[in-house]
C-alpha positions in Angstrom: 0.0 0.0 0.0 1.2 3.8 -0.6 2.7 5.1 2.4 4.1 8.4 0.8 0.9 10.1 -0.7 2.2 13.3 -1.3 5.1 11.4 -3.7 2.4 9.5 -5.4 0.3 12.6 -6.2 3.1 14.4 -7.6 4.0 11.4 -9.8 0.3 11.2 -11.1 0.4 14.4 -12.1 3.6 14.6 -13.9 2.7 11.4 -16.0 -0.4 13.2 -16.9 1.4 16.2 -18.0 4.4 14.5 -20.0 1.8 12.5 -21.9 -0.3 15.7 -22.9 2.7 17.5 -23.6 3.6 15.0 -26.3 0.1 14.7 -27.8 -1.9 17.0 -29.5 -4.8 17.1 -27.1 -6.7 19.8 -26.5 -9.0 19.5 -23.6 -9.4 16.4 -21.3 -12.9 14.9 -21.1 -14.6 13.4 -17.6 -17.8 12.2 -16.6 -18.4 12.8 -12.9 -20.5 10.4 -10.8 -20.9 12.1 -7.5 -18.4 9.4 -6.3 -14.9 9.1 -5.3 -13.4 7.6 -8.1 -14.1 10.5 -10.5 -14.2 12.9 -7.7 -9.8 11.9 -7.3 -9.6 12.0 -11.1 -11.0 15.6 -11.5 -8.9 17.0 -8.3 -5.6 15.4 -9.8 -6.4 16.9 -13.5 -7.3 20.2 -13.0 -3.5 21.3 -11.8 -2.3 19.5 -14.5 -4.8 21.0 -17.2 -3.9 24.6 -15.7 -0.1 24.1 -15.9 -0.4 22.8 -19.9 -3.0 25.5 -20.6 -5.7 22.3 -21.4 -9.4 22.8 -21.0 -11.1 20.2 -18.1 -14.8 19.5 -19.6 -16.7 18.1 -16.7 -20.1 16.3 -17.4 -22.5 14.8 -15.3 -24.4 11.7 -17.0 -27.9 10.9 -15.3 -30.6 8.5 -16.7 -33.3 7.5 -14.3 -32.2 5.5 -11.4 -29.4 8.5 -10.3 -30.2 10.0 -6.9 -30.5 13.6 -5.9 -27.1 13.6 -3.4 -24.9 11.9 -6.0 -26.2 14.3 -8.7 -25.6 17.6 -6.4 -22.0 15.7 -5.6 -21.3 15.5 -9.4 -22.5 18.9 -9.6 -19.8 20.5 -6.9 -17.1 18.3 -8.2 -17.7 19.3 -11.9 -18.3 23.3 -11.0 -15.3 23.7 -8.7 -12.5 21.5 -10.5 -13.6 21.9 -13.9 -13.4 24.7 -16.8 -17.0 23.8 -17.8 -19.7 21.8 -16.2 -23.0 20.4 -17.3 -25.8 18.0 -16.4 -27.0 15.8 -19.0 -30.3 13.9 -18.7 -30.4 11.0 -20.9 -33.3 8.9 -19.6 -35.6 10.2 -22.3 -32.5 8.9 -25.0 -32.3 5.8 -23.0 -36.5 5.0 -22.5 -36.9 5.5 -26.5 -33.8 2.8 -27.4 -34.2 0.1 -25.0 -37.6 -1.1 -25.8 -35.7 -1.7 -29.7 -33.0 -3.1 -27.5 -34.4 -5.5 -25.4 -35.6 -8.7 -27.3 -37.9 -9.1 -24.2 -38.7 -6.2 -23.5 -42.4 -6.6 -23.2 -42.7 -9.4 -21.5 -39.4 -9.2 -19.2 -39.8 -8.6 -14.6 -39.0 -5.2 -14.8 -37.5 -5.6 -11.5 -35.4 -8.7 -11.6 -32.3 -8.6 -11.0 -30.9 -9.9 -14.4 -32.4 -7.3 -16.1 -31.7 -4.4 -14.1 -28.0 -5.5 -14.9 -28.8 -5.6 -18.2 -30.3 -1.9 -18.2 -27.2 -1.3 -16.4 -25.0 -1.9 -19.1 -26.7 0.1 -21.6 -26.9 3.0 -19.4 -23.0 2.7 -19.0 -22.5 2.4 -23.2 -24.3 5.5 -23.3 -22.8 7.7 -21.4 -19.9 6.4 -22.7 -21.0 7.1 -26.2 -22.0 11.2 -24.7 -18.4 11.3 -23.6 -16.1 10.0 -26.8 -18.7 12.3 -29.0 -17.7 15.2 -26.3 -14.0 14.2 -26.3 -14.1 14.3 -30.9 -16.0 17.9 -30.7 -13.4 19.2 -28.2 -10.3 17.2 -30.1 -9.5 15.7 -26.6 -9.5 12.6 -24.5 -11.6 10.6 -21.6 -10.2 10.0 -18.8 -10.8 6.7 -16.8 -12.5 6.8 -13.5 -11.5 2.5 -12.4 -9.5 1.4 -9.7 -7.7 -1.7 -9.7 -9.9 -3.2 -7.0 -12.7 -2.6 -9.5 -10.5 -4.0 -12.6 -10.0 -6.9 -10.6 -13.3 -8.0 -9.6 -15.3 -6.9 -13.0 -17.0 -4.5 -11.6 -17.6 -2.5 -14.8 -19.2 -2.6 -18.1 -17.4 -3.8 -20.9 -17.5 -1.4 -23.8 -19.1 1.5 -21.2 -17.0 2.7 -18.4 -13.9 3.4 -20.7 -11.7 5.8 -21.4 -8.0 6.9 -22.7 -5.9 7.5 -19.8 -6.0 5.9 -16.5 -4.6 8.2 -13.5 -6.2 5.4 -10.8 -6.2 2.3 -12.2 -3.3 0.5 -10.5 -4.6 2.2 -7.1 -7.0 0.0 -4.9 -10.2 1.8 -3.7 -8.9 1.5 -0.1 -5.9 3.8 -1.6 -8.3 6.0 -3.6 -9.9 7.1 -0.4 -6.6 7.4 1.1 -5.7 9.8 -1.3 -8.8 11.5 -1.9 -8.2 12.7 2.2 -4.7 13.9 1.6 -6.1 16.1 -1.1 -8.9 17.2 1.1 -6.1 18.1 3.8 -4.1 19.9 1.5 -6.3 21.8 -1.5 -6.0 25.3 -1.0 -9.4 25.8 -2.2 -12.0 25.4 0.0 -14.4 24.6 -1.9 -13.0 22.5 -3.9 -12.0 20.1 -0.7 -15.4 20.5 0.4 -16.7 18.9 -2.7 -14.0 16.1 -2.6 -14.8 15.5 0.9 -18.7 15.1 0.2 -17.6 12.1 -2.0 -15.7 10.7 0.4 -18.2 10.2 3.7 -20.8 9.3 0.2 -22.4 5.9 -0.2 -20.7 4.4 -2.9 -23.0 3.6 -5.9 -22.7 3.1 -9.7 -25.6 5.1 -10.3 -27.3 2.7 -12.4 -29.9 1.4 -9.9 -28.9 -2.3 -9.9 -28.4 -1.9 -5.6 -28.6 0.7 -3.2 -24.7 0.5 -2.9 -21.5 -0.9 -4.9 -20.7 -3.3 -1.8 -23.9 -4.8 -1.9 -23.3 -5.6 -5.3 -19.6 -7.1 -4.2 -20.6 -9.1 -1.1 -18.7 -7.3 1.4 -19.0 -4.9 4.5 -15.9 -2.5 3.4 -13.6 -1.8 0.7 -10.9 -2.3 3.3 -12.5 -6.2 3.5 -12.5 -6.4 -0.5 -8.8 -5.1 -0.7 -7.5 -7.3 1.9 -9.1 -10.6 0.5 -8.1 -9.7 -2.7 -4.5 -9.1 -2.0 -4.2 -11.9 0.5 -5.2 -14.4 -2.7 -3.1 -13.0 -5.1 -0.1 -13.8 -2.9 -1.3 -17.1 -2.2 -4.0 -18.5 -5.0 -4.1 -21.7 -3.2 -5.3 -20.1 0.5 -8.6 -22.1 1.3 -9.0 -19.0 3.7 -10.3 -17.0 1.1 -10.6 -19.1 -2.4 -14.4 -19.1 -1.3 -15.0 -16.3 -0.2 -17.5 -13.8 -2.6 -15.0 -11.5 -3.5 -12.7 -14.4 -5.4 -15.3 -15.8 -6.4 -16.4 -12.9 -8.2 -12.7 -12.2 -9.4 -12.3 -15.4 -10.9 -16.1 -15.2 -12.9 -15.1 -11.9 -14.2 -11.6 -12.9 -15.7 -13.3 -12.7 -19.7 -13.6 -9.0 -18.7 -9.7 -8.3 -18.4 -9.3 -10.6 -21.4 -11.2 -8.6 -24.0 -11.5 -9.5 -26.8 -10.0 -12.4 -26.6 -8.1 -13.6 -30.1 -7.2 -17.4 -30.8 -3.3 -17.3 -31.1 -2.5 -17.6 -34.2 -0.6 -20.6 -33.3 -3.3 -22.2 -32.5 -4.8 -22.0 -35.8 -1.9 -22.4 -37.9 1.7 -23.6 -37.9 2.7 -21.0 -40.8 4.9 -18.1 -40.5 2.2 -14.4 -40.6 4.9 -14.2 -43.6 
């Protein structure tokens, strides 16, 4: 785990601004959630964006099942560390495509839980589609908002929460926090660590109505329970102490995710040379 937080800030940052310095990019592109993960990403861009003169568009995403605090979080996150900051609605967008999407839609529980997964994932494509449409108009790119506890347990849509450049993901969520609370302790701007620290104490969610909280979804009290699991089997994938436990149980279903797409090797089609 990080013990020097002000070193690994700094480093963020000056991996971000090497790799805009050497691209063309113009702006930088985030969706905020009202949650900590974006929350971190938009307090460790904005320096960087003011130091290479590069324009931070902040957008919040809501369709339906988003609740009032996370969108008012979203809302202070993306006015205080952003250039510009909107709202956009797309539950109208997403109630006239899914009946064409849904094979079943007609005839489909509403309210099981299969389903409301599958909602899930289209809400996740579209505001995934909002924000590479944002990122061509403003000749810029998206930035990721996973963590590597997250990457490791598939807790994400494939093909929906996406983006260019990952500042987080090789942090765990325990770690996010961690470093979200060193920010808080040391942004200048008030308001801005106000808004960071809202996400913080806020009941993680993915916004997309599937559970009333991301750990629900997990099966697990804490974050700091889902990192330690998670690291104490990948030092030892043969501990019985944890090999069925939810967590690695749900890490080891969700291993197509990390290998996507996944491409027969072309040895195993063919003993010829490619040429």
């Amino acid at each position: 785990m990080i013990q020097n937080y002000k070193s690994a800030v700094k480093n963020i940052q000056s991996e971000l601004k090497k790799y805009m310095q050497k691209s063309p990019l113009q702006s930088l592109v985030l969706g905020v959630s009202g949650g900590i993960d974006s929350a971190l990403c938009a307090a460790l861009a904005r320096p960087v964006c003011e130091e290479t003169g590069t324009t931070l568009h902040c957008r919040s995403i809501t369709i339906s099942t988003n609740k009032s605090e996370e969108i008012k979080r979203a809302e202070d996150i993306g006015k205080t560390f952003g250039h510009n900051f909107t709202e956009v609605n797309l539950s109208e967008t997403f109630n006239d495509i899914i009946p064409g999407i849904a094979e079943d839609f007609e005839t489909v529980d509403k309210n099981e839980h299969a389903y409301k997964i599958r909602q899930g994932n289209v809400k996740a494509r579209l505001r995934m589609m909002y924000l590479y449409d944002l990122a061509a108009k403003y000749k810029g790119m998206v930035l990721s908002t996973d963590n590597y506890t997250e990457l490791l347990l598939g807790f994400w849509t494939l093909h929906g929460d996406v983006g260019d450049y990952g500042m987080i993901q090789n942090l765990w969520k325990t770690e996010v926090y961690a470093m979200s609370r060193f920010l808080v302790d040391n942004i200048e701007n008030k308001e801005q660590a106000k808004a960071l620290d809202a996400c913080i104490d806020a009941v993680p969610t993915d916004g997309l109505g599937i559970t009333n909280s991301d750990l629900d979804q997990i099966g697990a009290s804490s974050y700091e329970e889902v990192d330690t699991i998670l690291i104490q089997y990948l030092k030892n994938q043969n501990d019985n102490n944890v090999l069925n436990h939810k967590v690695v149980k749900r890490k080891l279903a969700s291993e197509f995710k990390r290998n996507n797409p996944y491409n027969i090797p072309r040895n195993k089609i063919t003993d010829e040379p490619y040429f």
